[in-house]
Residue, then its C-alpha position, 0 to 999 in steps of 0.5 A: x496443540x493451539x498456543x497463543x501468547x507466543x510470537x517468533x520474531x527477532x528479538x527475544x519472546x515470552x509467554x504471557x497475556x500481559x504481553x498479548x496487548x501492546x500493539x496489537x489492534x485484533x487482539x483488544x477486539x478479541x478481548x483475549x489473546x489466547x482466543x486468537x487461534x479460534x478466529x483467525x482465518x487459518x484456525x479451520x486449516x491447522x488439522x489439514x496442516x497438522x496430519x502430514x507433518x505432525x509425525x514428521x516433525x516429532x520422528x525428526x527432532x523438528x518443530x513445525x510451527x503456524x503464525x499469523x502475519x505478525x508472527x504470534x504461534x497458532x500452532x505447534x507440533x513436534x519434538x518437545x526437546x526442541x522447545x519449552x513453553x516459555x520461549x521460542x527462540x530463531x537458531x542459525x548463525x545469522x541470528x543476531x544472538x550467538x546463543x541462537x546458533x544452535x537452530x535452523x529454520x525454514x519458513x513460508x508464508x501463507x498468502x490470502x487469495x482473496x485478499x493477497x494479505x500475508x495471513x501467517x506462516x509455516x515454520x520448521x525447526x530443526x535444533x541440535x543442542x551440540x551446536x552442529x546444526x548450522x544449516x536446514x536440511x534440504x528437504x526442509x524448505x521444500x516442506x514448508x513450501x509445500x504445507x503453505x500451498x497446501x494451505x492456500x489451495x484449501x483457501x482458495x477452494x473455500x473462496x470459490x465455493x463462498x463466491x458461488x454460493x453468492x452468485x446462485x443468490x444474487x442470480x436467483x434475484x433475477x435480471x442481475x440487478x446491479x454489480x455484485x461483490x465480495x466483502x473484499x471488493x473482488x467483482x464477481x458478477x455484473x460486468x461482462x466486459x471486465x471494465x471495472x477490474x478484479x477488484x474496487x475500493x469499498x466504500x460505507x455502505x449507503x456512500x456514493x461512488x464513481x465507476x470508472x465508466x462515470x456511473x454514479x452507484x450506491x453500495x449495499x450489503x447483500x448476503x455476504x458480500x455486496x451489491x452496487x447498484x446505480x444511485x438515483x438521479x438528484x437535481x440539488x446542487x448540493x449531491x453534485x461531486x466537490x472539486x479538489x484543488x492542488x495548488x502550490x505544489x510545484x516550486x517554492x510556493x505554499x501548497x494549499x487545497x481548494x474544496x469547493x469555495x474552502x481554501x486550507x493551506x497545508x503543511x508539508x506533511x498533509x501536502x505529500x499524503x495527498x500528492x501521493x494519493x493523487x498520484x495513486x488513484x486506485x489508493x493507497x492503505x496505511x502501510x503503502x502510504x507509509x513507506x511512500x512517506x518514510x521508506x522502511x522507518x514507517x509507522x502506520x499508525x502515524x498514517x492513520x492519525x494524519x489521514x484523520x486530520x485530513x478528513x476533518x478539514x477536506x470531508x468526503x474527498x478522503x475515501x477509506x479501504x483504501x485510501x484514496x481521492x473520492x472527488x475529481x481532483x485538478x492540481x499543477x503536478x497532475x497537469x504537467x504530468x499530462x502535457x508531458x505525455x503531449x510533449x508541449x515545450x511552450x505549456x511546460x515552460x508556463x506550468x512547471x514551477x519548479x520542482x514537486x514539493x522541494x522540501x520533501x523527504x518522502x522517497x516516492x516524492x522524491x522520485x517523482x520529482x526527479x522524474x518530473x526533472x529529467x523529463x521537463x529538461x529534455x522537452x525543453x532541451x530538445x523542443x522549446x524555444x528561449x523563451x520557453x528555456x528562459x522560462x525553465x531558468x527561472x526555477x530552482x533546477x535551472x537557475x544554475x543549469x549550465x546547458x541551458x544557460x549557455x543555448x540561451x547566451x548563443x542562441x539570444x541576440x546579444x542585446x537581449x537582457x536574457x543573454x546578458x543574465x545567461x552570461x553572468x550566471x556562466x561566469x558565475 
């Protein structure tokens, strides 16, 4: 029994296709929310799932219930006093309803093996109406447990069988021509050695992209995946890669973004989203990116609106699927990242300007920050010379750094400005 129009979730849940379309992206594409269950991912699943739970479920006053990923019901079997059509309710006594504390549930979700994404979720309830039923039975979480694997194993052998039939095409092409890949991006054949990893960013079909190995390639759709093959070799100057610089990103400075010969200078806001991309070359999605931004108060449609603006000012620099940093990109935080790795006190003192956008409330930002922090203050602590510390003084983390003032009032000559300040800054 498919029934849409129905979503388990904290807060209290009612039928209707009036309320099928605030939020929900998939379900304006499907023009029809109770349509959702025929294309869902899970939708050729649900009688596997259904005939050995389904007479369990009823002989036991028990509901089994599979969502998708946000939670809205593909599917339910079981006993009919355990709910009605108009509402689903999570019973347990750490519901933040008390009237809720009738029912217990166990749950499990349903991983995708191509794409490691939460599809959706088995669901169990057991209700007893006396209000006695404070905690799921044992077996319960077993059952669930058992019915997703069930589940992702059945995924998983489809996923094989979809990956090759792909390569027995791509095989009968003839002298493996180019990098074939899924339509998720996982690398299936083409790369004996492994080089490129389980799976690459996707970009636009016809859209350039770099190999790790620094082989320029083009991506084309192939039957039901793709193929990448190497780009042709052009002389304008124009097809050459644009730079990406970061500048202002360290210290008290202005960030801005240097593309080819077009500086912009950048909010606060745009500066995070590309330090964190630089940060993660492999790419973030919009709900990565949000939490790196906002921690759990994320929204990822916020993302998406900034990512938006970002392109429009920077181009093609700004990869999609994930997103990601498309050009070679030089900026001052990934240089101190680098001479840190070489230990160089002398080079830190004259890169590091101070702290990694000091105005940031991003909690990845911040622990990069500190992180920059502790590491620049040991080298130098440990290696530098005064005039490297001197240097370190400077910057907002040292200025008051007690430490360090006092190596350099005892280890500068009396007569030396330096010393003179260092003292002053101690009494102070």
């Amino acid at each position: 029994m498919a029934i849409t129009g129905l979503r388990i979730g904290p807060e209290d849940m009612s039928v209707g296709p009036e309320d099928m379309s605030v939020g929900r992206e998939h379900t304006n594409e499907i023009g029809n929310a109770y349509d959702l269950h025929e294309v869902h991912p899970l939708q050729p699943l649900l009688p596997l799932l259904a005939q050995p739970l389904a007479h369990i479920a009823d002989e036991s006053a028990h509901m089994m219930v599979v969502t998708d990923a946000d939670g809205w019901v593909l599917w339910r079997e079981g006993n009919p006093d355990a709910a009605t059509r108009r509402e689903v309710h999570v019973y347990s006594e750490e519901s933040l309803m008390r009237v809720l504390h009738v029912q217990s549930r166990s749950a499990a979700p349903i991983i995708d093996p191509d794409t490691d994404r939460v599809l959706g979720c088995v669901d169990i309830s057991a209700v007893d109406l006396s209000g006695t039923a404070r905690s799921p039975h044992p077996a319960t979480v077993a059952l669930v447990c058992a019915t997703a694997k069930l589940a992702e194993t059945q995924l998983a052998l489809r996923m094989h069988e979809r990956d090759e039939r792909l390569r027995r095409r791509y095989e009968a092409l003839g002298g493996h021509p180019g990098i074939l890949l899924s339509q998720t991006g996982r690398v299936l054949s083409g790369d004996p050695l492994g080089t490129l990893g389980e799976r690459l960013p996707l970009p636009a079909p016809g859209e350039r992209m770099i190999l790790r190995d620094g082989r320029f390639v083009l991506l084309e759709p192939f039957s039901d995946g793709y193929l990448l093959r190497a780009a042709p070799p052009t002389s304008a100057p124009a097809s050459a890669p644009t730079h990406l610089r970061l500048h202002g990103f360290l210290g008290e400075g202005s960030p801005t973004a240097l593309v080819g010969e077009h500086r912009l200078p950048l909010s606060l806001r745009h500066a995070e989203i590309l330090a964190l991309l630089a940060l993660h070359p492999s790419g973030l999605n919009a709900e990565q990116l949000s939490f790196h931004l906002y921690g759990d108060a994320g929204n990822p449609v916020t993302i998406r609106v900034e990512i938006h603006r970002l392109r429009a000012e920077l181009g093609d620099t700004i990869g999609a699927r994930p997103y990601r940093l498309t050009s070679p990109i030089e900026a001052d935080f990934l240089e101190l990242r680098g001479l840190l790795a070489n230990s160089d006190p002398a080079s830190l003192a004259r890169v590091y300007a101070g702290p990694l956008l000091p105005r940031s409330e991003s909690p990845e930002i911040r622990r990069e920050r500190d992180e920059f922090e502790v590491q620049v203050r040991t080298c130098l602590l440990l290696r530098g010379s005064p005039d490297d510390l001197w240097a370190y003084a400077q910057t907002s983390g040292g200025r008051e750094d007690f430490e360090v003032l006092q190596r350099l009032a005892t280890s500068l000559p009396a007569t030396d400005h330096r010393a003179a300040a260092a003292q002053a800054r101690l009494r102070a």
